[in-house]
N, C-alpha and C positions, 0 to 999 in steps of 0.2 A: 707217906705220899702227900704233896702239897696239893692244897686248895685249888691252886691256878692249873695244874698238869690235871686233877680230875676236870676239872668244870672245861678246860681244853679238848679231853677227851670225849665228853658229851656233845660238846659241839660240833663237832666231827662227824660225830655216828648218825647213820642214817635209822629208822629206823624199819623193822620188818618182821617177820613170824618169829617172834623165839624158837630154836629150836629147828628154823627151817632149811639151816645150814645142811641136816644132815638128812631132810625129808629127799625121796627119787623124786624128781620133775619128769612132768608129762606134761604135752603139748596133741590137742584133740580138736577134728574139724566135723561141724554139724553141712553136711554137703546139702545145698538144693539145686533143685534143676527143673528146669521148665517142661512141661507134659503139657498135651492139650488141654486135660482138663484142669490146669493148673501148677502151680508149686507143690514138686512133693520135694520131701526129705528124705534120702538114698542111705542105707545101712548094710555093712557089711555080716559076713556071718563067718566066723574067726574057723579057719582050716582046722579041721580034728590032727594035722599033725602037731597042734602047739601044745606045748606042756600045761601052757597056762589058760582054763577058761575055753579049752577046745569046743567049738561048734557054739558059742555064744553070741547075741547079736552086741554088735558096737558101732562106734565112729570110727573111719582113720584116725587113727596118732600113735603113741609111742613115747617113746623115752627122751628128753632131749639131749642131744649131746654136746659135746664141748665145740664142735666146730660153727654148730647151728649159730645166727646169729643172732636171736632172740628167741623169744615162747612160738611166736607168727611165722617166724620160720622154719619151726620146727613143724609146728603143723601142716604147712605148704608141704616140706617134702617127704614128714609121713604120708600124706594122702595122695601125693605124686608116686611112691615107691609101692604104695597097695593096690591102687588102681590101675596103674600105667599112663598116666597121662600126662602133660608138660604143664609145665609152670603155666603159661600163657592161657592154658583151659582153666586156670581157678583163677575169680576175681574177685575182685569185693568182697576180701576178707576180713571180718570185723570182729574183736574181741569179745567175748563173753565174760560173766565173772567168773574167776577162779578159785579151785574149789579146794579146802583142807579135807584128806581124808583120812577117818581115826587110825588106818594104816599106813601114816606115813608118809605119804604122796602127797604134790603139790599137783593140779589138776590146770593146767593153761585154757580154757576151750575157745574156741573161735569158727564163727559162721561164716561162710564163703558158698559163692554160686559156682556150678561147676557147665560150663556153656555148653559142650560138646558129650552129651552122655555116651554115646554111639564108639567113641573113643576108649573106654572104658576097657581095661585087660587087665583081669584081676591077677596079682601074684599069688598062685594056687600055694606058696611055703606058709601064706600069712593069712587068705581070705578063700572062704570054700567056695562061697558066692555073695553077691549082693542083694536087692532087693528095694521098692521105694514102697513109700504112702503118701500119699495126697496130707499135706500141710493140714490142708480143711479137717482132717479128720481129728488132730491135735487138737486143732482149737475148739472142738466141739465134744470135744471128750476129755475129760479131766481123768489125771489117772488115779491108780488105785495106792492107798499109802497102809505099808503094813509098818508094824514095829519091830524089833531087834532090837534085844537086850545081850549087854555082856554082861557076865558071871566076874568078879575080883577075885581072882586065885594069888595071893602073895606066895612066893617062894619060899621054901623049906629054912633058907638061911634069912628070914625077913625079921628084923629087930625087933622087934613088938616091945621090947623093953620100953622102948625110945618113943613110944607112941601112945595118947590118954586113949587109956579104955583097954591098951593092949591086944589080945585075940579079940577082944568083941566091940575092937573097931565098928561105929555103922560107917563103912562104906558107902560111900555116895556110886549108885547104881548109873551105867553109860548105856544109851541107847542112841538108834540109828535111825530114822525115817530110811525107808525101801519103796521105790518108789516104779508100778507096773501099767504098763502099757497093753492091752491085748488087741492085736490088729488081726482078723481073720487066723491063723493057726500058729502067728508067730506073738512071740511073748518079748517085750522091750521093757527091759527092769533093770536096777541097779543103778550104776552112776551113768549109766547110759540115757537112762530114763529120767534122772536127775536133771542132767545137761540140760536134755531137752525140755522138760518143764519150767525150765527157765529161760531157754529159749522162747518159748511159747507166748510167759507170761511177759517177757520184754517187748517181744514185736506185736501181742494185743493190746499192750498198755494196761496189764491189771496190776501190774509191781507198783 
């Protein structure tokens, strides 16, 4: 291959995740909504009919699809399709950062105001019910960070020929910050809790 046809090809390429060709995208909305006594942040609690995570607390979102017209859109009309409510009820919707998970997923999140709460009809296939907390309560309570370690199990056909040290590989050991919320009797952890702590820490200015 010529010098000019690679260094052409280079130029070309955009660059992006290695790898993240083949990660699932998801697109997630951190919902708030006006109370008297404030901004709270509004959480669903995933229908015990779902195969996946039944009865768990999360954000709207989902999977994007090919039709969506970006991450933002996707998030609009998961939260549109779990709620029941129309486009016109979520405004100000603003990106979040997005997140690599060791599973594979690309994580979109994005903050949006939801005007009209009273409007709200949950799709009982996807959300058992809802729930809010006062914003205040985020920013006055740091959550709680556990760790999670993986174990390196290579496969039965793993070459170990091909590799210094062979079996007694030291494996470079992968861990996960986990990250919990305890709000009166409900428990807000995971990437759920993740989001949000970054939500938190962006809209107090401690990032």
């Amino acid at each position: 291959m010529e010098l000019e046809a690679i260094m052409s090809k280079l130029k070309q390429h955009t660059p992006t995740i290695l790898g993240s060709r083949e990660y699932s995208k998801y697109a997630v909305m951190v919902p708030l909504i006006q109370k008297d006594d404030g901004i709270h942040v509004l959480f669903e609690v995933r229908s015990l009919q779902l195969r996946r995570q039944p009865g768990e607390i999360c954000f709207p979102g989902g999977r994007i699809d090919p039709e969506d017209r970006d991450e933002k859109a996707a998030a609009i009309r998961e939260t549109k399709e779990e709620l029941g409510i129309d486009e016109r009820d979520i405004s100000e919707v603003y990106p979040l950062d997005f997140m690599v998970s060791p599973f594979g997923m690309l994580i979109y999140p994005f903050a949006g105001f939801i005007s009209e709460q009273e409007k709200i009809k949950i799709n009982p296939l996807e959300v058992g019910e809802v729930f809010t907390v006062p914003l205040e309560f985020f920013m006055n309570n740091k959550p709680e960070i556990h760790h999670v370690e993986f174990k390196v199990i290579p496969q039965q056909n793993f070459p170990y020929d091909l590799v210094v040290g062979g079996k007694n590989y030291k494996w470079r050991t992968r861990g996960i910050e986990e990250y919990f919320y305890i709000y009166e009797d409900k428990a807000i952890w995971g990437m759920t809790a993740r989001i949000l702590a970054h939500f938190v820490e962006l809209v107090s200015g401690t990032m």
